[in-house]
N, C-alpha and C positions, 0 to 999 in steps of 0.2 A: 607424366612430367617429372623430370627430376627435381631433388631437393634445390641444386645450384639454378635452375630456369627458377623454379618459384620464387626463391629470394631477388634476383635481379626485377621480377616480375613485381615484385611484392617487397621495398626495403623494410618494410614496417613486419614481417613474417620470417624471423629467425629461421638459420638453417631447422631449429630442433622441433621444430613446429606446423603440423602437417596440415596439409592444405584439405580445404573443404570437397567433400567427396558429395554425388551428387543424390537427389532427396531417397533415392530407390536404395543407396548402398548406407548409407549417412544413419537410418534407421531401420536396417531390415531387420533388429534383434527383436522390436517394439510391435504391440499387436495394436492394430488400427479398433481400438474398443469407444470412440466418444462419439456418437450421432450429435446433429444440432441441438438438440434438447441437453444433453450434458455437457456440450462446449458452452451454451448460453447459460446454463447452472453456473457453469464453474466460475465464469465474469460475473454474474451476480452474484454469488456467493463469497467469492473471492473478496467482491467489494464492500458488502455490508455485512462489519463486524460490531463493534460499539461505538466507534465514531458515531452517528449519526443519534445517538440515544445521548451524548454527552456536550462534544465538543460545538452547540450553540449557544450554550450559557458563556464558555470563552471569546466567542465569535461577539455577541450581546454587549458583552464590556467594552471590549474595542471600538465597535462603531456604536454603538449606545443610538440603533433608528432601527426599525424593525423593516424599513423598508433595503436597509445595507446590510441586512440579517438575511433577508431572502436573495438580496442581489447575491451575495457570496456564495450560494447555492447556487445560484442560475449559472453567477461567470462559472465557475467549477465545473457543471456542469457541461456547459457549451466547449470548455475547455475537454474537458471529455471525452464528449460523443466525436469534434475533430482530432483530436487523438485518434483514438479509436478508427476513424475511417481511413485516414491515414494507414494506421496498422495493419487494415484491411489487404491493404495494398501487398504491403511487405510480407504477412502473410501466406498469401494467397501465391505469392511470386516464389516463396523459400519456404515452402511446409516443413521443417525441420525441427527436431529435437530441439530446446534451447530459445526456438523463437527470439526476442527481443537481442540475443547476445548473439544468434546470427545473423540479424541486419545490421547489425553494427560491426562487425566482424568483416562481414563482406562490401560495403559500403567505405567505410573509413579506414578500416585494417585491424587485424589482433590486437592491436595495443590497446585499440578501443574498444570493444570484446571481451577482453581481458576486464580490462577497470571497470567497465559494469558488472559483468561476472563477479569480481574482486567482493566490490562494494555492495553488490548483491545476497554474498554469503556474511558480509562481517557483519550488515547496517540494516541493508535493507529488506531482506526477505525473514531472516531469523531474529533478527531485533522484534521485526512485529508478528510475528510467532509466537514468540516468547512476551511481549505485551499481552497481546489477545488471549493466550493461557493464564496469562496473572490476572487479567480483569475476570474470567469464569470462573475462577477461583473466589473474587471480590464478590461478584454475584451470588456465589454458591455459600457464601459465608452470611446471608442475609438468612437465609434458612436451617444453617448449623454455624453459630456465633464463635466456635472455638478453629473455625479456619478464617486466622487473621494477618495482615502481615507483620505484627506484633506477639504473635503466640509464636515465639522462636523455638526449633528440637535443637540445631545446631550452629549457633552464632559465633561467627569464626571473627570478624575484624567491622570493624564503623571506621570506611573511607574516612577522611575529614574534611571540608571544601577545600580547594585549590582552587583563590582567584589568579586566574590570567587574565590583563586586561578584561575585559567588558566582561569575560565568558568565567563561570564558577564550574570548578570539575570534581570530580569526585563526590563527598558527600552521600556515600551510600552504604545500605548496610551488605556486607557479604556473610551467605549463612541460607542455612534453610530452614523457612516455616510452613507452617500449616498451608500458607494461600500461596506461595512459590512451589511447592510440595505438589498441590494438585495441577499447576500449569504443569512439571514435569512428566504427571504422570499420564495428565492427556497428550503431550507429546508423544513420548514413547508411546501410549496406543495406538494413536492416530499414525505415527510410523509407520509403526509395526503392521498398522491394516493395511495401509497403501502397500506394500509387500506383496499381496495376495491379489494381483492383478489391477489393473488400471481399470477393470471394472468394476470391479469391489470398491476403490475408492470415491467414482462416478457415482454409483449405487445411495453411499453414505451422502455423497454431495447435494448430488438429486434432493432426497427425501428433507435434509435439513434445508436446504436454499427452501424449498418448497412451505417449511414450517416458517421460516424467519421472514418471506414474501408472506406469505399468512399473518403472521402476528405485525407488520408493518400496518397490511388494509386494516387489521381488527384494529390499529389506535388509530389512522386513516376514520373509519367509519364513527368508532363511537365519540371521536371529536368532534364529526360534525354532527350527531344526530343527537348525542347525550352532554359532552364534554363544556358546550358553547358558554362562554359565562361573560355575563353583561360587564364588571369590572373590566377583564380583560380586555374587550372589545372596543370599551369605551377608548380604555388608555391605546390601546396598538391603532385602533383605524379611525374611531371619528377624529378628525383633523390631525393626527398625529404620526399618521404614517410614514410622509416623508421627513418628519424632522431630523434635522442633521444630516439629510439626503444629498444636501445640495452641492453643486461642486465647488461652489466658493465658501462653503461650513469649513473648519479647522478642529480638527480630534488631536486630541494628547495621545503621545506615545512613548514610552521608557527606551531609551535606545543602551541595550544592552542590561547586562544584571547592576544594578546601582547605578547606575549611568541618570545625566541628566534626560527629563519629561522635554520633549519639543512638540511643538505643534505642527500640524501638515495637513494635508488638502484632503481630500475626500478617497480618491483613485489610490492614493497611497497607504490610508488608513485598511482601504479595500482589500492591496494586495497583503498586506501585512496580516488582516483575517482570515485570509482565505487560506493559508497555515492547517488550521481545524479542517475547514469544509474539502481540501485535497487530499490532505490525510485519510478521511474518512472515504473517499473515493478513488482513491489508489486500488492498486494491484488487479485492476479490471486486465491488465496486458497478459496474467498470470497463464490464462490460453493460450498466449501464443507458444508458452515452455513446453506444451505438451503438444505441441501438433504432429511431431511425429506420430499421434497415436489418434489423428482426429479422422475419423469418415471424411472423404472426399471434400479434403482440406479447400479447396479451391472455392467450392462454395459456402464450406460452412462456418471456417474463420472470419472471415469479413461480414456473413450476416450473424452471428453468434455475436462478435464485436458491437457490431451494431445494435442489437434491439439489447445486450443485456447493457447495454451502457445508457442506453436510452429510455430502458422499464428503469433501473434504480436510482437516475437522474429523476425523473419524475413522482417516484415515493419520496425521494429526502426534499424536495420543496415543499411539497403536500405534506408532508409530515413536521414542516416548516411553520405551515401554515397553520396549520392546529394545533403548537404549541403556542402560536401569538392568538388562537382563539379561547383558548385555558389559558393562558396566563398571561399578566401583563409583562413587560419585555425588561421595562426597569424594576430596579427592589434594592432592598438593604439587608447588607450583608448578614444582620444580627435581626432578622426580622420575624416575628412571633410565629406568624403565618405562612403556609406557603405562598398563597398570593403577597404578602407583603415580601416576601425573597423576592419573587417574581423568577425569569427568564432568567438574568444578570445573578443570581445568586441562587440559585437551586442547590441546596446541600450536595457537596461533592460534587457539584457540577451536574446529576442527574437529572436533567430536562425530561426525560420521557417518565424517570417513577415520577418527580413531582405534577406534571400532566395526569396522571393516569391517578397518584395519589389523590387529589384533586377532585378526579372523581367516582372514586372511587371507596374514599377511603385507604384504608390500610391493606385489605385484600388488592389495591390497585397497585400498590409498591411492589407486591408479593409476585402479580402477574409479569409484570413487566420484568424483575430479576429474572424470569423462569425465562422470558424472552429472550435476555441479553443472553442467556444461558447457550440457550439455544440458540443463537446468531452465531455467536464466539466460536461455537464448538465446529460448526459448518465451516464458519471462516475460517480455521486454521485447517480443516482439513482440506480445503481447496489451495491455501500458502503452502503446506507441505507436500502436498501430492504436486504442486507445480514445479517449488521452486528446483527440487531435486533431480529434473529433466536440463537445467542449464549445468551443473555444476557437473551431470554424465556427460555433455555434449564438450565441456570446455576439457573434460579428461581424455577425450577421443582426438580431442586437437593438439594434447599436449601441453594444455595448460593447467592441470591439474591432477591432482594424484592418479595416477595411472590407474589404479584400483578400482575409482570412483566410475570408472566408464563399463564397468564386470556389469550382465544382467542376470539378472537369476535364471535359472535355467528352465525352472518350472513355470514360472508365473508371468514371464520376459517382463521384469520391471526395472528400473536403477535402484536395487537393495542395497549395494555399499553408499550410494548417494546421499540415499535417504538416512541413513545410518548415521553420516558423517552428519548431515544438517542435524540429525535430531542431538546428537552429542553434543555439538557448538549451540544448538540452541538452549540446552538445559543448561550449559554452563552459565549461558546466558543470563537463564532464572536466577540460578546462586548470586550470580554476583551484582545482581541489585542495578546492575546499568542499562536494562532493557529503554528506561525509562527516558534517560540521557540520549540512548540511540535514537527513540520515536524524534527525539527535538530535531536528529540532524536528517530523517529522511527525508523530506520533501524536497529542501534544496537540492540534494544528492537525484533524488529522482526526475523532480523537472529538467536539471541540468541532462539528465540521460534524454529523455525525453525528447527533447528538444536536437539535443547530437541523433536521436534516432527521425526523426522525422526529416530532421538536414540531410541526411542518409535518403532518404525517397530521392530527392533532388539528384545529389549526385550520382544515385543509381538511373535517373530516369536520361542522367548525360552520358554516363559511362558505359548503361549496356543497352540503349535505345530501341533491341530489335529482341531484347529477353522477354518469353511469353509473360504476361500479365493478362494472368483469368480476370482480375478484379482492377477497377483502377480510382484511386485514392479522387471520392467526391468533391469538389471543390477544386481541386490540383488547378494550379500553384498558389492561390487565394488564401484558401482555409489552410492549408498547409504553414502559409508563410506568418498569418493571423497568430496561428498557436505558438510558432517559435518567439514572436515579438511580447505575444503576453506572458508567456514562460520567461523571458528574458527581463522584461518589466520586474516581475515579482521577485525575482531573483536578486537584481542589483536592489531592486527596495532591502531585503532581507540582508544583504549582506551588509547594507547601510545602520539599519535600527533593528534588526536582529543579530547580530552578530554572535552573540551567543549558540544560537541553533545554527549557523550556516559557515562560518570559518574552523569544526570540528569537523563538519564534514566533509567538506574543500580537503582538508589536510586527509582525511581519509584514502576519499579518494586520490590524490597525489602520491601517496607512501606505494599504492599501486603500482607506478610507474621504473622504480627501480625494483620489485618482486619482479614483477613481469619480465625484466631479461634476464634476472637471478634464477626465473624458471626456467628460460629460454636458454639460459648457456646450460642447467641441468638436464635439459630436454637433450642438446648437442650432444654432452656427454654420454649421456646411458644410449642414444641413437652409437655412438663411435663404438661403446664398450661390445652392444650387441653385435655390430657391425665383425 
């Protein structure tokens, strides 16, 4: 098909930008190395990094009821696993390199491809990359005290805040220490090993998803068989469960940074929590970047999808639940004890050492760092080794450095991909704004989300008679479900968060005019070769 048929075909696909080739040619460089066992790792792994050890002491404050503490697990969850089945679909229909960026690609058009692509390399795949290396680092400093983010080798500038309306920018230090030092440097490992085949990086996947599912059941078990403590129980479940449950209860919420406290309804307080509990279960779609590389894609994305959404959906409740059986859910901020912290105030926010402290003692802090240790390190090696399959795929289309789509010759991997992500991402480290970034992905991500599951829809009008091995549970129901609650959360957020959600809006927009800036560069070097 010519370039001039495709654009008449396609207004939204510049002459310079070449059209999707089909799954046999699209990846023939790529060695089919992931059985269901390490497509279902890599969704698990992918997904349980340190969220799930921290971000319910934040969750806790918000709704201040242990029963809107597990709700926000569950909705999360539900919201999830319909994702997820969804994706099944898309999947199963497109095995291709790049995954989420070619259903959106082929659904809605390049532009939209592009702007998650975009926002995918700036925000949201190497921002939490680069997060999840700086908390290991955080962890690993519990056991050698001089990796700190205050033991500075080379302190280059301190941002200073910049209020905008509601949203405070800046305020960070640029420079590298001790505990940005070693996020870097398990970056560049972890690179550099995904290099040496996509089964070598599976290999690493496997064994750690393997230990951090391990070390999950072991605070799982010894909560309920050791950890049980009558304080606690008394405060979280006799008569106290539902308090502030109710949907006519009214929670305080700061709408924006300084901005005045308003009060609001339950559902609302809800979406506004769930902040934490998505974040912390994000990046499950990270399989579908690599499915050019997955065993007979047709059946094992959509059940890979499936059960790892659905095994670590059921650890983070359950692991929900044992921290409201160790600890009570209220506490003060300055309070002697951990139990007097409670849930609401756990030093640093760490819910799972103060749980395991608890009972443990000091040896129980020690275990559980070793753990995060071990979560973090799996998790970014499942971010890395994924996300550098979309940024090859968007270079093959001509939306990105042409370079980027080279595979090695030896190992068939994306090495210039992974190359460029690890480089963007240590920069990352240095400059202190990883942190700024986590605030704006969720927004950024449900909004894709939601464009991507809109995508089933009009794929299922537009090519009505295209093979689907799999097809999306629920369709049109749950499909339509996730898009209304993603859109709930979203306009909540953009209302009384405004700070995390109008930095990334703009993100993603600045997209829109790169994307034909690459598209008329594309024209040109296509005319020059020509």
């Amino acid at each position: 098909m010519s370039t001039e048929i495709q654009s008449e075909l396609n207004p939204l696909r510049p002459q310079g930008i070449h059209a999707p080739q089909d799954s046999t040619q699209e990846d023939k460089d790529l060695i089919k190395g992931l059985g269901l066992t390490s497509a279902t790792m890599l969704v698990m792994g992918s997904m349980i990094g340190s969220g799930i050890f921290i971000v319910s002491a934040e969750i806790s404050r918000e709704v201040d009821s242990p029963a809107l503490l597990i709700a926000a697990w569950v909705v999360t969850g539900l919201m999830t696993i319909i994702a997820a089945l969804s994706y099944g679909e898309l999947a199963a229909m497109m095995p291709h390199a790049g995954g989420q960026y070619v259903y959106l690609r082929e659904s809605l058009g390049p532009l939209w491809g592009f702007l998650y692509g975009w926002t995918l390399f700036l925000v949201i795949q190497t921002g939490t990359i680069a997060a999840v290396g700086v908390a290991f680092g955080k962890f690993l400093g519990v056991f050698f005290p001089s990796i700190s983010s205050t033991n500075w080798i080379l302190h280059f500038y301190k941002v200073p805040p910049i209020h905008v309306g509601p949203m405070v920018l800046g305020n960070m230090d640029i420079g590298l220490n001790t505990q940005n030092l070693i996020a870097v440097l398990m970056v560049i490992a972890l690179s550099v090993i995904n290099i040496f085949g996509v089964k070598t990086g599976a290999l690493i996947q496997n064994i750690f998803t393997f230990a951090k599912i391990a070390g999950l059941l072991g605070l799982i078990f010894l909560g309920i068989f050791v950890g049980r403590n009558a304080q606690a129980l008394a405060a979280n479940f006799q008569g106290h469960f539902w308090g502030n449950a109710g949907l006519s209860a009214q929670h305080a919420v700061q709408v924006g940074v300084g901005g005045p406290t308003v009060m609001v309804g339950t559902l609302t307080i809800l979406a506004v929590a769930l902040v934490g509990s998505l974040f912390s279960s994000d990046a499950w779609n990270n399989v579908t970047f690599t499915a050019g590389e997955v065993k007979n894609p047709s059946r094992n994305l959509p059940l890979s999808l499936a059960l790892g959404t659905a095994a670590v959906t059921a650890l983070y409740v359950a692991c929900n639940f044992i921290y409201l059986n160790v600890l009570p859910l209220e506490g003060v901020p300055n309070g002697a004890t951990i139990l007097a912290r409670g849930i609401q105030y756990a030093t640093e926010d760490r819910v799972a050492t103060a749980a395991l402290t608890q009972m443990f003692g000091g040896i129980g802090g020690l275990l559980m760092a070793a753990a995060i240790m071990l979560s973090t390190f799996g998790c970014n090696n499942g971010l890395i080794l994924a996300g550098a399959r979309v940024y090859y795929a968007m270079a093959k289309d001509g939306l990105f450095f042409r370079s980027v789509a080279k595979i090695n010759p030896t190992y068939k991997t994306p090495a210039v991909s992974l190359m460029v992500q690890m480089v963007w991402t240590c920069l990352l480290c240095l400059s202190g704004s990883y942190g700024q970034l986590l605030d704006y992905i969720i927004f950024a991500a449900l909004l894709f989300y939601m464009l991507t599951i809109a995508g089933l829809f009009v794929l299922r009008r537009t090519r009505p008679d295209a093979e689907r091995p799999y097809r999306a549970v629920g369709y049109p129901v749950l499909p339509a479900i996730y898009i209304l609650m993603a859109l709930f959360i979203d306009v909540v957020l953009l209302r009384y968060k405004p700070q995390f959600t109008w930095p990334g809006l703009i993100i993603v927009l600045i997209g829109i005019p790169v994307y034909f800036a690459w598209s008329r560069h594309s024209q040109d070097v296509e005319r020059v070769s020509a």
